[in-house]
VEXNUGU-711097 format. One line per field, with one value per residue: residue number from 1; x negated, y, z of N, C-alpha, C in turn. Coordinates in steps of 0.2 Angstrom, whole numbers. Layout:
// residues N
tipa = NUM	... $
n.c1 = X	... $
n.c2 = Y	... $
n.c3 = Z	... $
ca.c1 = X	... $
ca.c2 = Y	... $
ca.c3 = Z	... $
c.c1 = X	... $
c.c2 = Y	... $
c.c3 = Z	... $
This chain:
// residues 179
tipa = 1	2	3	4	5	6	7	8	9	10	11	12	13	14	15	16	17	18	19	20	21	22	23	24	25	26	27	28	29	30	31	32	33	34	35	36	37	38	39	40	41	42	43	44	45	46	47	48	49	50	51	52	53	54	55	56	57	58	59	60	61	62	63	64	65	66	67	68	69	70	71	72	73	74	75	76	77	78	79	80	81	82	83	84	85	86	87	88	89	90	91	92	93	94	95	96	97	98	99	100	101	102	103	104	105	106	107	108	109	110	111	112	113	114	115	116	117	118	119	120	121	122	123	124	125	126	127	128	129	130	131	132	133	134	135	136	137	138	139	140	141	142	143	144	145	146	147	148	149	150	151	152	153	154	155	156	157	158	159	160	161	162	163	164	165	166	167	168	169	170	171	172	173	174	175	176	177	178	179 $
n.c1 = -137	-130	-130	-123	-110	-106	-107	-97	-87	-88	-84	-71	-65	-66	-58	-47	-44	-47	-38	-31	-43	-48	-36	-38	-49	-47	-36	-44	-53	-56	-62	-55	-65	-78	-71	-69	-85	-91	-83	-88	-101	-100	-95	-106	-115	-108	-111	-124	-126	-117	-121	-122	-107	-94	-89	-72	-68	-59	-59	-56	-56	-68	-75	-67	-74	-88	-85	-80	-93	-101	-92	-94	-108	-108	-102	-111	-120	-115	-111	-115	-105	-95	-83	-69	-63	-68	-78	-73	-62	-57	-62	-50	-39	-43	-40	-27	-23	-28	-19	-6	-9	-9	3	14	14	18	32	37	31	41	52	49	50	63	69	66	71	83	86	91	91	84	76	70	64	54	47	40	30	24	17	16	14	0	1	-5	8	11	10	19	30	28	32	44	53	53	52	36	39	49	50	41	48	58	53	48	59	65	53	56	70	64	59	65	73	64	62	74	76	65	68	80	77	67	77	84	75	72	82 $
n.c2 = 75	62	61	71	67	54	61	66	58	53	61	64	50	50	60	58	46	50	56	42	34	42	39	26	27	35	27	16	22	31	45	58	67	59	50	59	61	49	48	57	53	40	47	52	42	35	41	42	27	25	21	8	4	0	7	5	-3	-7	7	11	0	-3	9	8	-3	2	11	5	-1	8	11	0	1	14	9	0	8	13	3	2	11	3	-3	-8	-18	-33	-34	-43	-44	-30	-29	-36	-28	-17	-24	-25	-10	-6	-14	-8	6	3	-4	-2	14	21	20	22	36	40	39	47	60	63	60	71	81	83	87	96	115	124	115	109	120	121	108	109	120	117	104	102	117	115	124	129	126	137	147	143	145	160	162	158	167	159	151	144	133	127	124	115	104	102	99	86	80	81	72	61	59	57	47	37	37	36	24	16	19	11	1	-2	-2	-11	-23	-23	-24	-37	-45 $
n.c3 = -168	-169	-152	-148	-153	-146	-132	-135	-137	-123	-113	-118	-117	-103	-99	-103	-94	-83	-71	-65	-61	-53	-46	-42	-33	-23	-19	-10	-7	10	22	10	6	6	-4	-16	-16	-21	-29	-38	-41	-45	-58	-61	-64	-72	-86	-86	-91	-101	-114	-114	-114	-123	-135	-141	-131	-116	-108	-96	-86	-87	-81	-69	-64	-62	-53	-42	-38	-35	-24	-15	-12	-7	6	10	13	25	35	50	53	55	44	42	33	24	9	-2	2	-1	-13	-18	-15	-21	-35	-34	-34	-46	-55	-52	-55	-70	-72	-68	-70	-80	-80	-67	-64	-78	-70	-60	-65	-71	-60	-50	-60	-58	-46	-33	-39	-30	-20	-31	-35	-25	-25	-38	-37	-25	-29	-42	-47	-38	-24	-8	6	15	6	-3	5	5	-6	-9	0	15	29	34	44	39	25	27	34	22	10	17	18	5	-3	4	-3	-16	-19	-17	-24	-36	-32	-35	-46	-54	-50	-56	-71	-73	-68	-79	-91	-87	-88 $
ca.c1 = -131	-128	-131	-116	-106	-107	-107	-89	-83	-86	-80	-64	-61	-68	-53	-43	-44	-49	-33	-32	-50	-45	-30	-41	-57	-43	-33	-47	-58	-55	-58	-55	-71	-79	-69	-73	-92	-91	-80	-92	-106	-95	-94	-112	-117	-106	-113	-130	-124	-111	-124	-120	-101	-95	-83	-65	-67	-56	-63	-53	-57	-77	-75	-66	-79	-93	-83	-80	-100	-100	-89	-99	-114	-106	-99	-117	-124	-109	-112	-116	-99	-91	-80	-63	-61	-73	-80	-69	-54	-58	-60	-44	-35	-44	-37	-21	-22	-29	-14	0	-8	-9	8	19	13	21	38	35	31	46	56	51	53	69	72	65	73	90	86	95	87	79	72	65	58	49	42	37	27	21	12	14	4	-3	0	-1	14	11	10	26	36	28	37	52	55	55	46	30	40	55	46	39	55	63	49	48	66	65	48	59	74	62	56	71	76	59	63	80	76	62	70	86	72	65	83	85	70	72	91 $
ca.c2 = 74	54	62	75	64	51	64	70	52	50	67	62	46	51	68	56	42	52	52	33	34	44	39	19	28	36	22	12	26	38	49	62	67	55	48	63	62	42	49	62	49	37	50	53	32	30	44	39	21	26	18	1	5	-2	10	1	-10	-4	12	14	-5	0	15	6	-6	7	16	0	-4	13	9	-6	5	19	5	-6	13	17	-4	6	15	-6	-3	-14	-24	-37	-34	-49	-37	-22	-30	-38	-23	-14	-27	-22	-4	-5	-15	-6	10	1	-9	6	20	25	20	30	43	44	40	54	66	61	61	80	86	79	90	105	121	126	109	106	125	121	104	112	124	113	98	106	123	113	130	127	127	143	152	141	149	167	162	156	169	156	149	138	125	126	122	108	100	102	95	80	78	81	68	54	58	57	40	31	39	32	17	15	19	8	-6	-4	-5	-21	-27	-23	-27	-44	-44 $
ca.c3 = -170	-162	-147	-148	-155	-140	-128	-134	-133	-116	-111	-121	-113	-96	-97	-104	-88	-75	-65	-64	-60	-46	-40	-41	-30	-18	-17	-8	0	16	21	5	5	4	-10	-18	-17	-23	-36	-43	-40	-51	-64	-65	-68	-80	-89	-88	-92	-107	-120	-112	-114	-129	-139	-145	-126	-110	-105	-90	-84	-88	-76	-63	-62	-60	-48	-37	-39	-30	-16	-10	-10	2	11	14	18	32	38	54	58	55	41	46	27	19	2	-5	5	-3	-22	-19	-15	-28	-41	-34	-35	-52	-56	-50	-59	-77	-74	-66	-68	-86	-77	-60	-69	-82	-65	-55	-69	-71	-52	-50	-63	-53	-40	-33	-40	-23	-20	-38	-36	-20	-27	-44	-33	-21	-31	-51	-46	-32	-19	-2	9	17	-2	-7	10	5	-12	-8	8	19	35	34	45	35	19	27	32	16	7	18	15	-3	-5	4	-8	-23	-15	-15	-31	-40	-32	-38	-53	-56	-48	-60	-76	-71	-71	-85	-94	-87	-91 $
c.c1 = -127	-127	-123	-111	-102	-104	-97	-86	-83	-83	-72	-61	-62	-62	-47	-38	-45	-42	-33	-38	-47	-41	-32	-44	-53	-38	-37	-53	-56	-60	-57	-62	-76	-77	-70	-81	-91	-88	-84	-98	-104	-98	-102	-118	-115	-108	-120	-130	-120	-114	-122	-112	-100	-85	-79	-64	-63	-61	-62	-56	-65	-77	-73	-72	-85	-91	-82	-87	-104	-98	-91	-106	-114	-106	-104	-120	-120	-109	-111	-110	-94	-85	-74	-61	-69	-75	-74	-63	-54	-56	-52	-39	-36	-41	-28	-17	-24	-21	-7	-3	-8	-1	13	20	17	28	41	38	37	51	56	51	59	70	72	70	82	91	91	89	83	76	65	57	51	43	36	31	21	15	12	8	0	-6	0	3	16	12	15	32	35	34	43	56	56	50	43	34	46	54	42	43	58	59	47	54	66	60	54	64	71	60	60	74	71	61	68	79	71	66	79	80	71	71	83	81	70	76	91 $
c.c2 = 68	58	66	72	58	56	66	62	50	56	67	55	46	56	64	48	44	52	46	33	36	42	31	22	32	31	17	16	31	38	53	62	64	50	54	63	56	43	51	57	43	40	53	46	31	34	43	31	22	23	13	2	4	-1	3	-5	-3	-1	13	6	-4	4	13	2	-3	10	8	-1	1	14	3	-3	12	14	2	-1	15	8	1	7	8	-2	-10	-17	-26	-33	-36	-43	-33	-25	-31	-33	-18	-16	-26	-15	-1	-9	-11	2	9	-3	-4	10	23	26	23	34	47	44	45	61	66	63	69	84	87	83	96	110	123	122	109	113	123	113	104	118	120	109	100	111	122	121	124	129	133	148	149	146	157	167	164	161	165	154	144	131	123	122	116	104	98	98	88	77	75	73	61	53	55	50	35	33	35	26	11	11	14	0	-10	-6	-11	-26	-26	-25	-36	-50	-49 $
c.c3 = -167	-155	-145	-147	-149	-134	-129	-133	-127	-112	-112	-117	-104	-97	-98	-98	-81	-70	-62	-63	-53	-41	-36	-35	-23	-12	-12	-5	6	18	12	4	3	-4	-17	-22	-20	-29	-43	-44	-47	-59	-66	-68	-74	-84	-93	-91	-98	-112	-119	-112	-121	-133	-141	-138	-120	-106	-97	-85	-82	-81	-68	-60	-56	-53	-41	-35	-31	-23	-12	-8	-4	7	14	16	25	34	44	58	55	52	40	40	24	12	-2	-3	-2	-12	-23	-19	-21	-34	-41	-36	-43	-56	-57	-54	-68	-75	-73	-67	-75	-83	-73	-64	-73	-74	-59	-59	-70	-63	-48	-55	-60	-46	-38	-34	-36	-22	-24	-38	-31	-21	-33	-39	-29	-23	-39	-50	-40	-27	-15	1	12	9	-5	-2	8	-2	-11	-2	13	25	32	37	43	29	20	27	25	12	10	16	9	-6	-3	-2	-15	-23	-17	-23	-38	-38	-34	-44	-58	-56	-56	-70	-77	-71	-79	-92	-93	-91	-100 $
């Protein structure tokens, strides 16, 4: 019964951080793949490791650790193909990237919902399509009747305008939060 119990709390906070886990383990590896397989690797230490994890403490911090621990372990097996940042690099950039998803990310977030939902109709459809039901481009143009390299254009467009829109809008917060 302990055992079950256990188990549902790591699956609950692991469902519950996995993004941020991700977005940390992509933020700092290429290619995809790669960060992928370091991901899943990640995700089966701390598993085996979740007894040393010590309920009512930063789940996501734990995880990131692990998943860093990881990425020094790919990195001293690819030594070989001379990977162009130090250790010391790499943590430091990690510490920024975990940063920027714990201090930002709630704000983003509400600012590009807010900025999508601002969009033209045809826009927002082709965004909501795009990155919501995560189609690819070719199954968004079948959608929308449109060309493949139409639906790119407009979606580079669109991503800049959402860009400058999050950015605004974040920037006008921090004003104001300061304020």
């Amino acid at each position: 019964m302990m055992e079950t119990d256990r188990s549902t709390e790591f699956l609950t906070l692991l469902t519950q951080h996995d993004r941020a886990l991700a977005l940390y383990v992509y933020g700092l590896v290429t290619p995809a793949a790669d960060a992928d397989d370091i991901l899943q690797q990640a995700k089966m230490v701390m598993w085996r490791s979740f007894d040393q994890f010590e309920l009512g403490t930063n789940f996501l911090a734990w995880a990131r650790k692990v998943a860093f621990n990881q990425i020094l372990t790919y990195r001293r097996q690819r030594k070989r193909d001379h990977l162009p940042l130090s250790d010391e690099t790499l943590e430091a950039i990690g510490h920024e990237v975990a940063k920027l998803s714990d201090d930002g990310g709630d704000v983003r977030r509400e600012a590009l919902q807010e900025c999508v939902n601002r969009l033209p109709e045809e826009q927002r459809q082709m965004v909501l399509l795009r990155y919501y039901e995560d189609l690819e481009v070719e199954a968004v143009a079948a959608k929308i009747s449109s060309t493949t390299g139409a639906v790119y254009r407009a979606l580079s467009r669109v991503r800049f305008t959402l860009l400058e829109c999050v950015e605004r809008r974040v920037a006008a917060e921090k004003k104001g939060a300061s304020a």
